[in-house]
N, C-alpha and C positions, 0 to 999 in steps of 0.2 A: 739263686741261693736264698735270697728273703725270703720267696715266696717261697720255698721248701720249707726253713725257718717257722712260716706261718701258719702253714699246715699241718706241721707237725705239734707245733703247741696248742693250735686249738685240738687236733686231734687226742694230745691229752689231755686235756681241760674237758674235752667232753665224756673220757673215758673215765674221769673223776666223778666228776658230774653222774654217770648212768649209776656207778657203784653206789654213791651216796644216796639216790635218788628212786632206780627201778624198783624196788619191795615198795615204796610208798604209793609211787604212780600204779601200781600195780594193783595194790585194791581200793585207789582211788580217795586217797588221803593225800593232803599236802606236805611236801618235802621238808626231810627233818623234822616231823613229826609227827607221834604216835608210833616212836622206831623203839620195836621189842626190848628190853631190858635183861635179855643176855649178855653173860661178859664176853661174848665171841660179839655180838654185834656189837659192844659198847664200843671192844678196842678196835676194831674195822671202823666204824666210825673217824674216832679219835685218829687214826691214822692217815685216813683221807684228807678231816679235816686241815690237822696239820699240813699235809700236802700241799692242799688248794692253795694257801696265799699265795707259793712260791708257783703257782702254774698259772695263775692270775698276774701274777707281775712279767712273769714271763711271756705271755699273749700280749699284756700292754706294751711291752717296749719291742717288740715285732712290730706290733702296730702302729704304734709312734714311727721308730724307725726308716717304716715304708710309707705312712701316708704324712708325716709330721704333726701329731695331733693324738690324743687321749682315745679310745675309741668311744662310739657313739653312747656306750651303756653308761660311762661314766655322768653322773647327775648332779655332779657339782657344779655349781654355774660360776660361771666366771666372773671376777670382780668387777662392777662398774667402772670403765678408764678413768683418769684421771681429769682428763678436758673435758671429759660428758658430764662428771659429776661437780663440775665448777662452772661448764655452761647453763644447767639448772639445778645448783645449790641451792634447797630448801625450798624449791616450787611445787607445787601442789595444784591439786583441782576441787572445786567445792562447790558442790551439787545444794540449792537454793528451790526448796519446795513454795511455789508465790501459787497464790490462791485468790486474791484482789488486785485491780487494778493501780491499785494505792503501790500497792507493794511492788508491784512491776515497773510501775516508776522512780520507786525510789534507789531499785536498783539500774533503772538506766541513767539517773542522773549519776550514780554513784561508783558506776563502771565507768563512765566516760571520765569523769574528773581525774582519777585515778589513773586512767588511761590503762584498766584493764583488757587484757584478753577476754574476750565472753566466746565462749567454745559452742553454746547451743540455749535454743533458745524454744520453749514448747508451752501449752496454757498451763502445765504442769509444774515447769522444773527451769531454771536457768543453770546453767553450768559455768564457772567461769574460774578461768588458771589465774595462781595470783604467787606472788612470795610469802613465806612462812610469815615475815614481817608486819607485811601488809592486811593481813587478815583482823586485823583490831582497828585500824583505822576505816576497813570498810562494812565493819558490824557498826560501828560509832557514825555511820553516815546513814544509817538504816533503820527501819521502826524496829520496834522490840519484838514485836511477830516474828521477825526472820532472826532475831539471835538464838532460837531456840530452833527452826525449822531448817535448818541446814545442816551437813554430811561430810564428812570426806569422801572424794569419789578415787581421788588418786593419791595416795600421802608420798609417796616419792617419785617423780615426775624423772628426775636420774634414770631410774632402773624400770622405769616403763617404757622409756624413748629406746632403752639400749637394747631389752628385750622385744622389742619392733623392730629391731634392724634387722637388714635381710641377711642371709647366713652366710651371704657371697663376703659380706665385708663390706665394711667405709672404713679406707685408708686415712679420713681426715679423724676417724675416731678412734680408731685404736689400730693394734696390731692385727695385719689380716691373716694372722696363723691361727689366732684365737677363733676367728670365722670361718676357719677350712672347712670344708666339705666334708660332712662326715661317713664311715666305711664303706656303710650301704644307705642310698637313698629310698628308702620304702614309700611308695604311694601307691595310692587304690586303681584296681586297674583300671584299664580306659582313660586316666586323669592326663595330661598333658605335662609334663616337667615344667615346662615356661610356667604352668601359675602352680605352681609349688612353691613359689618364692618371690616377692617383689622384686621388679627388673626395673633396671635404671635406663634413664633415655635413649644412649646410643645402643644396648640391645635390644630394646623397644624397635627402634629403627629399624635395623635390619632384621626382625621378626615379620615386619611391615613387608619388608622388600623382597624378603623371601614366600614372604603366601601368596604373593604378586606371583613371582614367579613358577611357584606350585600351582597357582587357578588363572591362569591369563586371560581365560575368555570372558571370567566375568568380576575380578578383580581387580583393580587399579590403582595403584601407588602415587598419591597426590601431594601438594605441597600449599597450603591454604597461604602462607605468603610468610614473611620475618618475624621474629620478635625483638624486642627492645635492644636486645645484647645481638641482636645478625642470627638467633637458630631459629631454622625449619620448624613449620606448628604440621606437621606431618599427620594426614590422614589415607583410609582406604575408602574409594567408592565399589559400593557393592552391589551389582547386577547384572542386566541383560540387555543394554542397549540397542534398541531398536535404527538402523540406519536408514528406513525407508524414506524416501519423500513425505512432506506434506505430516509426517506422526505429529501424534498429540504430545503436547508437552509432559516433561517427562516428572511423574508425581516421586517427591524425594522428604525420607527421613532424615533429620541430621541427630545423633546422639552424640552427645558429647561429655566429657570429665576434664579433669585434672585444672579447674580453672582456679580453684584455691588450691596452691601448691603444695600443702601437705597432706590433703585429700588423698593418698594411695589408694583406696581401695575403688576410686570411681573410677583411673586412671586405668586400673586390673582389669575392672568390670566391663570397661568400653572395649579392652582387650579381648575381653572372653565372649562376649556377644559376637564380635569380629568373626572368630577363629567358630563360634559354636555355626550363628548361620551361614559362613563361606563353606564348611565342611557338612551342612546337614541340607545343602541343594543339590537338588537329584533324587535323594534320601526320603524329607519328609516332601507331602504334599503341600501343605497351606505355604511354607519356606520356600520350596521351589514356584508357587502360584505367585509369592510377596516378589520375588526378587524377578521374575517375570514380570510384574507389573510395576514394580515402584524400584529405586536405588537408593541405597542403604551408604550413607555415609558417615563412616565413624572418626571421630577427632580423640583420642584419646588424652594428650597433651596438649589444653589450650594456650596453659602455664609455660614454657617448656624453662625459662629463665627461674622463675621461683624454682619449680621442679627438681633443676638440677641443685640447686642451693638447697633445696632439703636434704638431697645426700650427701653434699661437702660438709655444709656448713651449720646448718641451722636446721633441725628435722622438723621443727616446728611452723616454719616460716608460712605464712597464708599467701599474702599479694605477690603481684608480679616484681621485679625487679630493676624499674625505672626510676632514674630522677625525679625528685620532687622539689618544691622552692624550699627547703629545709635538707640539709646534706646528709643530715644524723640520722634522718624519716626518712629512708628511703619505700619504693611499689604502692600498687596501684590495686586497690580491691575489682578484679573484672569483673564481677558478677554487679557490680555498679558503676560501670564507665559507659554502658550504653544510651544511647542518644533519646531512648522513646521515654519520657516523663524523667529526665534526671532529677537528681536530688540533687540541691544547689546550698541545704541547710545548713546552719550554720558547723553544728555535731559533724555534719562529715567533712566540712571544709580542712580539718585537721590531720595533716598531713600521718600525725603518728597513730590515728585510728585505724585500727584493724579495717575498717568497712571506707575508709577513704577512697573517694570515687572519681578523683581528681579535681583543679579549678573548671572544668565547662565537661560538656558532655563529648564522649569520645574521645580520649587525653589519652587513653591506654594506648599503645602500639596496637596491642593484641588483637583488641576490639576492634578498631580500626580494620583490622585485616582479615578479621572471619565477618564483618558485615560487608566490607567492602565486595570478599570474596563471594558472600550470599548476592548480593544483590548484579552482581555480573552474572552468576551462573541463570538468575534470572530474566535477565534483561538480554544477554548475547547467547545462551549456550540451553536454553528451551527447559529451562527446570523450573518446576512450581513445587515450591516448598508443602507442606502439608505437615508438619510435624517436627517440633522440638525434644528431643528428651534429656536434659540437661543433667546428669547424676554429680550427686554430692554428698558428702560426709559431716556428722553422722544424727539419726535421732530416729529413720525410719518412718520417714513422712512422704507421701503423694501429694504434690504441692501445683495447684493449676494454677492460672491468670485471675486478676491480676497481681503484683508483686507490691508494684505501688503503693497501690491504697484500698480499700475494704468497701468505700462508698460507691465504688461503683463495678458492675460487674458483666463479664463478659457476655457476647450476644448469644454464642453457642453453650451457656452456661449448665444446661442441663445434662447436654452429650457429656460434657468435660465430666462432671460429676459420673456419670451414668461408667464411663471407660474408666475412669480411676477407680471405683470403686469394683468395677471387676480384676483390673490390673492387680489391687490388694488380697482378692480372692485369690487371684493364682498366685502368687507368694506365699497365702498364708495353706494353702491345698500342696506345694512345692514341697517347705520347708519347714512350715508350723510358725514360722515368721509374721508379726501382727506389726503392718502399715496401716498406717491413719491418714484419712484420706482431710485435705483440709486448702484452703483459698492460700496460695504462695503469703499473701497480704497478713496473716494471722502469722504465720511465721518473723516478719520482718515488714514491718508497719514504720512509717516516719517517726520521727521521734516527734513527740507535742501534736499530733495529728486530734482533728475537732469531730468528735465522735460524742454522740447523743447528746447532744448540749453539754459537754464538757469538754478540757483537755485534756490527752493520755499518753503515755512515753509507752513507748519498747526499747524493745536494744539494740535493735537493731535499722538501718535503712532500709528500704526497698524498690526506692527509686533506678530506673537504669539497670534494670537485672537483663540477662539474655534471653529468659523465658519472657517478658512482656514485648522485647523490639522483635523477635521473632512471632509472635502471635500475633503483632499489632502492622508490622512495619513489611514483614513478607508474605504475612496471612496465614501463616503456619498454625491452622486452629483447630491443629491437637497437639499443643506446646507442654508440657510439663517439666516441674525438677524434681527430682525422685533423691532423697535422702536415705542414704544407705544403712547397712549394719555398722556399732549397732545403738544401744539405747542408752549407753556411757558407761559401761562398764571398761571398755580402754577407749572410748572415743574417738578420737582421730588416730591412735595407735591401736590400730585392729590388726591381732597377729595373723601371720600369713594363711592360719589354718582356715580361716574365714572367707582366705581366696572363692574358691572351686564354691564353695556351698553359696555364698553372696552370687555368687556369678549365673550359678545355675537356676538360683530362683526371679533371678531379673531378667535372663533368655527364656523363663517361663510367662514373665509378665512379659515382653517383648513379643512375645506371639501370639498373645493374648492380644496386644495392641495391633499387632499386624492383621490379624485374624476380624478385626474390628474392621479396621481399615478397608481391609478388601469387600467386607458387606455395604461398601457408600454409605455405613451411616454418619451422614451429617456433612459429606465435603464434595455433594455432586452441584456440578457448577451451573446448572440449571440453563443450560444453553438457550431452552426455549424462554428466557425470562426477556420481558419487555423492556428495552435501551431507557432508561431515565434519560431525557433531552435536558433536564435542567442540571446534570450532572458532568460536568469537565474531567474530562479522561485524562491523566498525567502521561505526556509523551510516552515519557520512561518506564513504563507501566504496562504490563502487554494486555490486550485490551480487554483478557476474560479473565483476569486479574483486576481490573476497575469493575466488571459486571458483577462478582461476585456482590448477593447479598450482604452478608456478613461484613465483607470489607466497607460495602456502601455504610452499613448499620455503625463501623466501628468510625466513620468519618464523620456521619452525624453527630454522632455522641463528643466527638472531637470538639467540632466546633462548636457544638452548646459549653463547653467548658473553659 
């Protein structure tokens, strides 16, 4: 009976519609206008019009009725809740054009004190979320170059977080009727539904378990080990596993996201890479040649504890969600809990810093459990790493080794450049999208670090990232962290339409990198090379993993330091 109800009222709604409408469409004028100035068409007119409200209301409340909701045409947006708009009351974002190094550091002395949020951080621009309040007190800590060279990037921070929610709903923010589904979902064809909208962990999961079970032969459903709170950091291994005797070890990429918890769109992106090369083998050539020769495994949730906390609780939340020696500070910055050159300074010692990396290196659960995990599948299960690509949000940066520090630079240093800067080609050939290819270290330098005979601040740490212990500590030397869309226009809340288009031009750079890969350049193990006798082999080490040049080069450099 509704559904007769609904056919019948749009059916006259549209028979309203043709009356008022076909003489205009007809010689290609736009409706209601340019409509003859007879009294026969006036009062036809006027008579329809009258009509329409009541055939309009009449369709809504069919509609409401059967689906419980406004239909989709309606463009009034919904009020900000009430907890959304009291958990960022008067918060903003304030885009800081720094042009000297003076100025850079007076904004990292002046972010930390404050104990702001710094959201991104370029040779151009600092971005940093602060309270209405607070914005006089950190212009007053600042030279007078930047009272004048700064912007609002985000004036209500409320109604930016709520319009980023996904359409499915957060029951912890408002009413999920308001997030129903609306009549018809339209997307472009070929698009996939799952990234039409940001998906929360436990669908994530079983999207996981089910492509497993759609590609069995060359997919596999893994579990890299716990996080802090007891949940699964859930990944897919993707390829063609050779079972023969005596095979060579088996060359593997690791991509990963979601390591800063409210990063969504890396988290998507690791998704859609997923779903793009387990479905385009067989298909494309060089994709079915890559996954023939190498295994493709994707981490999409390294977070998976922050993660979920962004969609209960907190959408903004960065770190993980562990104890710290302060109850009030609680998680753990992963991208700096790793073990290869920690940052032990004093700036991150602080537990309520954004970028806090714990007291010693490796404190994180996380960390803990995707190196642990790397370095078994190395040592027990014949994988050689070859390849980091760590995605993260936002500024749209290609970011190599090292993260560290600036003073010194990697051995394979020209390849690294030479692939990133084609990587950025195919983005910007994809999408029209402009990455900037640039030293992870430029991004996020130690704070006070002794550069050209002076000292210099940033904002950021760079010690203990995952792009250095994997290029340094598994040999992975073609490591990268690729900074996503887009350039802060919503920053970390990139609405979902950004999904599919972010995604497609990073499985453009992805193939790009692949495509590289399979040419040897730069990671043949040169079998025929001469055993160095004065060089000690680490047990643990399998032995054309100690012969590699590169590794030999990064141990010297080691120990001159």
């Amino acid at each position: 009976m509704k559904l007769q109800l609904l056919t019948a009222s749009l059916l006259l709604l549209q028979a309203s519609n043709s009356n008022i409408n076909v003489n205009a469409n007809a010689v290609g004028i736009s409706p209601l206008r340019d409509i003859p100035e007879s009294r026969n068409a006036n009062n036809h007119v006027q008579s329809n019009t009258k009509l329409f409200p009541y055939l309009s209301k009449l369709r809504d409340k069919v509609i409401e009725s059967i689906f419980g909701r406004k239909p989709s045409q309606d463009v009034t947006p919904p009020p900000v809740p009430n907890q959304l708009r009291a958990q960022y009351v008067k918060q903003l974002v304030l885009r800081f054009n720094v042009t000297t190094s003076h100025e850079e550091g007076a904004l990292a002395d002046a972010a930390a004190r404050l104990f702001l949020d710094v959201w991104a951080f370029t040779d151009d621009y600092v971005d940093i979320r602060l309270h209405a309040d607070e914005v006089r007190p950190l212009l007053s800590l600042l030279p007078k170059s930047l009272h004048t060279s700064h912007s609002i990037l985000i004036p209500d921070l409320a109604t930016a977080v709520y319009n980023s929610l996904p359409t499915g709903g957060n029951p912890a923010y408002t009413d999920p009727k308001t997030f129903a589904p609306p009549v018809k979902i339209s997307s472009p064809p070929g698009d996939n539904l799952f990234f039409q909208d940001y998906q929360s962990l436990p669908v994530i999961v079983r999207w996981m378990r089910l492509l497993e079970a759609m590609f069995p032969s060359y997919v596999k459903y893994i579990n890299i080990g716990k996080s802090y709170e007891g949940r699964d950091i859930p990944a897919l291994r993707v390829g063609i596993s050779h079972t023969v005797p005596d095979a060579p070890r088996r060359k593997t990429i690791m991509i990963m996201g979601g390591s800063h918890a409210r990063e969504w769109i890396s988290t998507s992106t690791v998704n859609y890479l997923a779903w793009s090369f387990i479905t385009s083998y067989g298909k494309e050539r060089m994709i079915t040649k890559l996954l023939d020769e190498f295994d493709l495994v994707f981490l999409p949730i390294a977070n998976p504890d922050g993660f979920e906390y962004t969609w209960h609780v907190d959408r903004l939340w960065r770190k993980t969600r562990q104890q710290t020696n302060l109850q009030f500070c609680r998680g753990l910055d992963l991208d700096r809990a790793y073990g290869y050159e920690w940052d032990g300074s004093r700036v991150q010692r602080d537990p309520c810093s954004e970028s806090y990396g714990g007291e010693k290196p490796f404190q994180a659960v996380e960390a803990v459990q995707i190196a642990d995990w790397a370095r078994n599948q190395t040592w027990n299960n014949n994988v050689r790493f070859v390849g980091l690509v760590d995605l993260h949000s936002y500024s749209q940066q290609i970011l190599y080794p090292y993260s560290f520090t600036c003073s010194v630079d990697p051995p394979n240093l020209e390849n690294l450049e030479e692939l990133a800067a084609g990587i950025a080609k195919s983005i910007r050939l994809s999408k029209g999208e402009s990455y900037t290819v640039a030293s992870a270290c430029e991004g996020a330098v130690s704070a006070r670090e002794y550069s050209a005979g002076r000292y210099w601040s940033r904002i950021e740490s760079g010690g203990g990232s995952a792009v250095d212990w994997f290029y340094h500590e598994m040999r992975a030397h073609y490591s990268y962290q690729i900074k996503l869309r887009d350039t802060g226009s919503y920053g970390f809340l990139l609405p979902k339409e950004h999904i599919v288009p972010t995604g497609e031009e990073i499985f453009n750079a992805m193939k790009y990198y692949g495509d590289y890969l399979l040419g040897n350049n730069g990671i043949e193990w040169f079998p025929e090379a001469e055993k160095d006798d004065d060089v000690k082999i680490n047990q643990q080490q399998p032995a054309d993993v100690a012969q590699d040049p590169i590794s030999q080069e990064l141990k010297k450099r080691r120990m001159r330091r």
